[in-house]
PASEBA-1860 file (N, C-alpha, C; in nm, 3 decimals):
! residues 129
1> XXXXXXXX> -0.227/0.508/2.902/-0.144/0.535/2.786/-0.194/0.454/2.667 ~ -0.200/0.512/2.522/-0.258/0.465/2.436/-0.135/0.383/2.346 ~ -0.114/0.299/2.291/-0.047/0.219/2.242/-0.057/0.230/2.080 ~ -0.112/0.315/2.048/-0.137/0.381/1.855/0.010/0.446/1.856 ~ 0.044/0.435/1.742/0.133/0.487/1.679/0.090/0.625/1.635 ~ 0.179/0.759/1.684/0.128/0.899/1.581/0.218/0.916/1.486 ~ 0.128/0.962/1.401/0.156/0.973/1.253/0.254/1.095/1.259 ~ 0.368/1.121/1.236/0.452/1.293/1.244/0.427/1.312/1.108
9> XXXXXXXX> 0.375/1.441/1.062/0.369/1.496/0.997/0.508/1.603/0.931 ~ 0.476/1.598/0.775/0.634/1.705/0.735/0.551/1.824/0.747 ~ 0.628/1.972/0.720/0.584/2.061/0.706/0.466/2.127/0.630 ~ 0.470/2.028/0.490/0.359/2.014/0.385/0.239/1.958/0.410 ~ 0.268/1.827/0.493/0.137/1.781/0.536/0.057/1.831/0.660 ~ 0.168/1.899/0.723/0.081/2.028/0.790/-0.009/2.095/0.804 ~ 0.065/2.169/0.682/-0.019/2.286/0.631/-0.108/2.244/0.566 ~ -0.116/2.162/0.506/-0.245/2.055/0.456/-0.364/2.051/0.503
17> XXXXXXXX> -0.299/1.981/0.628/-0.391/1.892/0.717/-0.479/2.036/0.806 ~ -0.396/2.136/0.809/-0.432/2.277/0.913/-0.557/2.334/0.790 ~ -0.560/2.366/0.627/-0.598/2.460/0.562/-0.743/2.354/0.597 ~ -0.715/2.211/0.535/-0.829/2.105/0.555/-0.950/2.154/0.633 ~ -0.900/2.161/0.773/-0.976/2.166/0.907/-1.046/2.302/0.927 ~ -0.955/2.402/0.882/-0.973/2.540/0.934/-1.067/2.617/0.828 ~ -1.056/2.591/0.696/-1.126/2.632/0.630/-1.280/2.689/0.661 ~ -1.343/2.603/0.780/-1.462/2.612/0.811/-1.522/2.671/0.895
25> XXXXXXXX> -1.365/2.740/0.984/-1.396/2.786/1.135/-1.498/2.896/1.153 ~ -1.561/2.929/1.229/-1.636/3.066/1.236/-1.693/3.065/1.367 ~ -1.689/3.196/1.437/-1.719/3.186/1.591/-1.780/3.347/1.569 ~ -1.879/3.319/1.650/-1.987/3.485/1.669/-1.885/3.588/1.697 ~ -1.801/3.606/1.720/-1.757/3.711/1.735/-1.693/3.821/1.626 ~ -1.713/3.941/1.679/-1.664/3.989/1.526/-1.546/4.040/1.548 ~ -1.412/3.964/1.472/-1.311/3.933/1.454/-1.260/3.997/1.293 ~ -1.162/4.089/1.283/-1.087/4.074/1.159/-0.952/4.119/1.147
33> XXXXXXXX> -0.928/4.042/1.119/-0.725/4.036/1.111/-0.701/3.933/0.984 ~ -0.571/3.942/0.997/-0.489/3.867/0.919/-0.364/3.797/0.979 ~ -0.332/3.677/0.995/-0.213/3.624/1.107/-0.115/3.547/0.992 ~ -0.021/3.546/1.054/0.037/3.477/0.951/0.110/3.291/1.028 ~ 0.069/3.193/0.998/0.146/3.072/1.080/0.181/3.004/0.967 ~ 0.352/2.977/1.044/0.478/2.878/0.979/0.418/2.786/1.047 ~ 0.456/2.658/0.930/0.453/2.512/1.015/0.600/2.478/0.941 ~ 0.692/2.528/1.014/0.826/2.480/0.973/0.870/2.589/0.874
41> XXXXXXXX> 0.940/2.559/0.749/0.967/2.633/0.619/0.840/2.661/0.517 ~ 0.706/2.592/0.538/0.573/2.672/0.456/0.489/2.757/0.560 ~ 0.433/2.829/0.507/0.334/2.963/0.603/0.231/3.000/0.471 ~ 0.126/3.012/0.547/0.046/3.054/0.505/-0.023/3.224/0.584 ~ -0.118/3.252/0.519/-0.173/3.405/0.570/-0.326/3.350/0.572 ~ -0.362/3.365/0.730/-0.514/3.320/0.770/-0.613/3.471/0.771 ~ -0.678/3.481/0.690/-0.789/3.584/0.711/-0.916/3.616/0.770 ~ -0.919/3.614/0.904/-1.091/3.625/0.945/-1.103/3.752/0.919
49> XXXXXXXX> -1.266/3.722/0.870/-1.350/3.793/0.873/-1.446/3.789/0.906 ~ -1.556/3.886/1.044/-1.675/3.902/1.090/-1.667/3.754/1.148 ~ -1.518/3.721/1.180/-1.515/3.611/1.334/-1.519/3.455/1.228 ~ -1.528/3.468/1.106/-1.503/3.352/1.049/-1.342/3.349/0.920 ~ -1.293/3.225/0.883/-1.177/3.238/0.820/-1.227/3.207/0.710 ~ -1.237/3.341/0.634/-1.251/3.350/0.476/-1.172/3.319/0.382 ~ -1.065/3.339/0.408/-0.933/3.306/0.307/-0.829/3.230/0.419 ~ -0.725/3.110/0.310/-0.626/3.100/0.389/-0.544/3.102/0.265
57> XXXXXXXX> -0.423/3.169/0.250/-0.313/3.165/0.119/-0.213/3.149/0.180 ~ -0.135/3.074/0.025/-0.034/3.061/0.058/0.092/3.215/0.082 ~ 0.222/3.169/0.181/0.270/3.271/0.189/0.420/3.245/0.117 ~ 0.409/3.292/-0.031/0.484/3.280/-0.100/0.608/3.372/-0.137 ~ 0.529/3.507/-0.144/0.602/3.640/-0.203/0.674/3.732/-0.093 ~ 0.732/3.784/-0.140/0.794/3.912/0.008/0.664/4.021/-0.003 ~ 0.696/4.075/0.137/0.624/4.187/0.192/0.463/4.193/0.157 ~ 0.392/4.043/0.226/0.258/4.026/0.212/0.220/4.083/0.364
65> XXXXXXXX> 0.134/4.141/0.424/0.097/4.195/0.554/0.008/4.121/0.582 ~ 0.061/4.125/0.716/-0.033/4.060/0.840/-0.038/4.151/0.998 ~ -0.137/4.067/1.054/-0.129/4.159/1.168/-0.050/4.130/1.249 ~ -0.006/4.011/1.299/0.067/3.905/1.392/0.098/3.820/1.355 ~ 0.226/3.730/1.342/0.252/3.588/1.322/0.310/3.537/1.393 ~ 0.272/3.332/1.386/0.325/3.266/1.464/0.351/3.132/1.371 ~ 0.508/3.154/1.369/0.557/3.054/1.389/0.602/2.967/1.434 ~ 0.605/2.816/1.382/0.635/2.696/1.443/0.723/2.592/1.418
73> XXXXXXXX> 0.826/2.533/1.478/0.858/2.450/1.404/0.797/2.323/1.365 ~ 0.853/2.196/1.300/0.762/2.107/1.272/0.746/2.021/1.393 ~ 0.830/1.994/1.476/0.842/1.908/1.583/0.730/1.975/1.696 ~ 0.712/2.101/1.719/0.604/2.206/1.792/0.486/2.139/1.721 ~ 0.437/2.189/1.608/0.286/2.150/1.558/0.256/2.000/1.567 ~ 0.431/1.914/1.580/0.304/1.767/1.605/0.309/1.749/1.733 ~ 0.379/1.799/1.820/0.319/1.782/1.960/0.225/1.868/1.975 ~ 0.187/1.986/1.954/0.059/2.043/1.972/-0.069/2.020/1.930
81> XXXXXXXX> -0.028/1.941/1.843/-0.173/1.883/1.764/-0.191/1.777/1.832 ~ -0.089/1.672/1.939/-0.128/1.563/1.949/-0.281/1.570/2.028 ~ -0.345/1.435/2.036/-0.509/1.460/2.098/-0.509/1.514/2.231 ~ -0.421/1.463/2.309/-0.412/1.539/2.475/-0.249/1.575/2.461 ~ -0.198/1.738/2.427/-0.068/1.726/2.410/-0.003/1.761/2.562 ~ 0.155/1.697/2.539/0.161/1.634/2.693/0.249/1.789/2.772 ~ 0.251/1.862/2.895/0.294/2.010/2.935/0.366/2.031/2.878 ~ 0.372/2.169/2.851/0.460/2.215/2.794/0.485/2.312/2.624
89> XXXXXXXX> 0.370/2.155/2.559/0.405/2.124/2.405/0.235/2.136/2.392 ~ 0.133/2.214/2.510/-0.040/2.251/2.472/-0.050/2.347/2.447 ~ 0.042/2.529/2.445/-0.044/2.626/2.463/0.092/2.656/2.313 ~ 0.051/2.796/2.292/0.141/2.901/2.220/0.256/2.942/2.292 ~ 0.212/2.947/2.412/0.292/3.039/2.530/0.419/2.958/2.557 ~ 0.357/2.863/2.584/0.412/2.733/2.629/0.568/2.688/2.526 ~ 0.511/2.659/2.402/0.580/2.644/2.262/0.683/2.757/2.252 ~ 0.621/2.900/2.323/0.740/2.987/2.238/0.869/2.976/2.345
97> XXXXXXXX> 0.806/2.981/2.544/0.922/2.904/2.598/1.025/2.822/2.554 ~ 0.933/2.713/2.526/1.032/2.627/2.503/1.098/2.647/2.346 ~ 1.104/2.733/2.319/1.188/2.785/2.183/1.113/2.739/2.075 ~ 1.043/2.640/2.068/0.943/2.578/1.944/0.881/2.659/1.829 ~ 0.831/2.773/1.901/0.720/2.864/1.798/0.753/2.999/1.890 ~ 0.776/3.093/1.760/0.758/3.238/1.794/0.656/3.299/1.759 ~ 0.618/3.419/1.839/0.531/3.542/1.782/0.583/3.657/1.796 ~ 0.535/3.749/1.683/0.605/3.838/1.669/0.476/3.929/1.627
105> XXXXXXXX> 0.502/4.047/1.567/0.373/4.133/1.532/0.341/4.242/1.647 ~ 0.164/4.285/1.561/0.129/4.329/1.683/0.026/4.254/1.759 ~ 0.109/4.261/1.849/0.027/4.168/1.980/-0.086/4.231/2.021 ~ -0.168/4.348/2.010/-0.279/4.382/2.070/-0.389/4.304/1.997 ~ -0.389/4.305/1.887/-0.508/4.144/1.813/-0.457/4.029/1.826 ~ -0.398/4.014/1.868/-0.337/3.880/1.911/-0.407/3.838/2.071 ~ -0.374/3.894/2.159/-0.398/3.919/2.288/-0.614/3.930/2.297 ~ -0.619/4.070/2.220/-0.771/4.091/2.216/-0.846/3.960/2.189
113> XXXXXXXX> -0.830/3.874/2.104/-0.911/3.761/2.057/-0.831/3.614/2.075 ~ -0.738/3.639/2.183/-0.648/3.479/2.234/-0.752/3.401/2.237 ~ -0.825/3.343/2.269/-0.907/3.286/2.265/-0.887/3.160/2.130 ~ -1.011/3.297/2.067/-1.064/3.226/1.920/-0.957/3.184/1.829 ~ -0.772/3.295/1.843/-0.700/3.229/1.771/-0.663/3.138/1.842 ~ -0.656/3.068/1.981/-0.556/2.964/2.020/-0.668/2.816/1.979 ~ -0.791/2.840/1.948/-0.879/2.762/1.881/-0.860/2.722/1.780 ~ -0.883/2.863/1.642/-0.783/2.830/1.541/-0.644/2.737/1.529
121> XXXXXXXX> -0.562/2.737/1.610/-0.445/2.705/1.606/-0.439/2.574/1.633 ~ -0.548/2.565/1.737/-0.535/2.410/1.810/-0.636/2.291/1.721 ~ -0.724/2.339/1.602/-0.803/2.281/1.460/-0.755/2.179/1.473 ~ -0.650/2.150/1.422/-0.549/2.019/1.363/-0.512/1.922/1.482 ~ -0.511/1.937/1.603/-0.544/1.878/1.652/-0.600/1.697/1.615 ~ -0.516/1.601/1.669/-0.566/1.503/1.611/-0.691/1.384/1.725 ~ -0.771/1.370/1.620/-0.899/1.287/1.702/-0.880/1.127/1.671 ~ -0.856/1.070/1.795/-0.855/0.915/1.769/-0.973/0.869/1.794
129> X> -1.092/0.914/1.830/-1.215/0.876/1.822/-1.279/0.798/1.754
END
């Protein structure tokens, strides 16, 4: 057991800390959707394209489209981000059990590329290295 203090993050520094990281992602596969993830009361709209995330915006206005979204609450994203997060509080699946984070949408791009998004998702993730 590590004896560091984790930092909890608000909803803002979240989404912050998530656009920060993710901005850069890109994986060979050819991937294109649009998802939408709450970290609490802010959401943004993630755009891959050709398996990399070209855009991330904010989700400000009504009736912006996406393909799938997942939301989270704030207490979900800082246990999921923690560096080894502890059962329960590691997967999507896991989170929406335990009431933390929903998905909603259509699940067939969701499902098709689980993978690369539970990658995406898991970015922020924190490194004590």
């Amino acid at each position: 057991m590590s004896s560091s203090v984790i930092q909890i993050f608000n909803d803002d520094a979240l989404m912050s800390l998530f656009k920060q990281k993710a901005i850069g992602f890109t994986t060979p596969r050819d991937i294109n959707l649009k998802m939408l993830v709450a970290f609490g009361a802010r959401s943004c709209i993630i755009r891959l394209s050709q398996g990399a995330i070209v855009e991330i915006t904010e989700s400000s206005t009504p009736l912006q489209s996406w393909d799938f979204a997942i939301k989270g609450s704030n207490e979900g994203w800082n246990k999921f981000w923690e560096e080894i997060p502890q059962a329960g509080w590691h997967d999507i699946f896991a989170l929406t059990k335990r009431g933390e984070f929903d998905i909603s949408g259509q699940l067939q791009p969701l499902m098709s590329h689980l993978q690369v998004i539970k990658d995406v998702l898991a970015i922020g993730r924190r490194d004590t290295k």
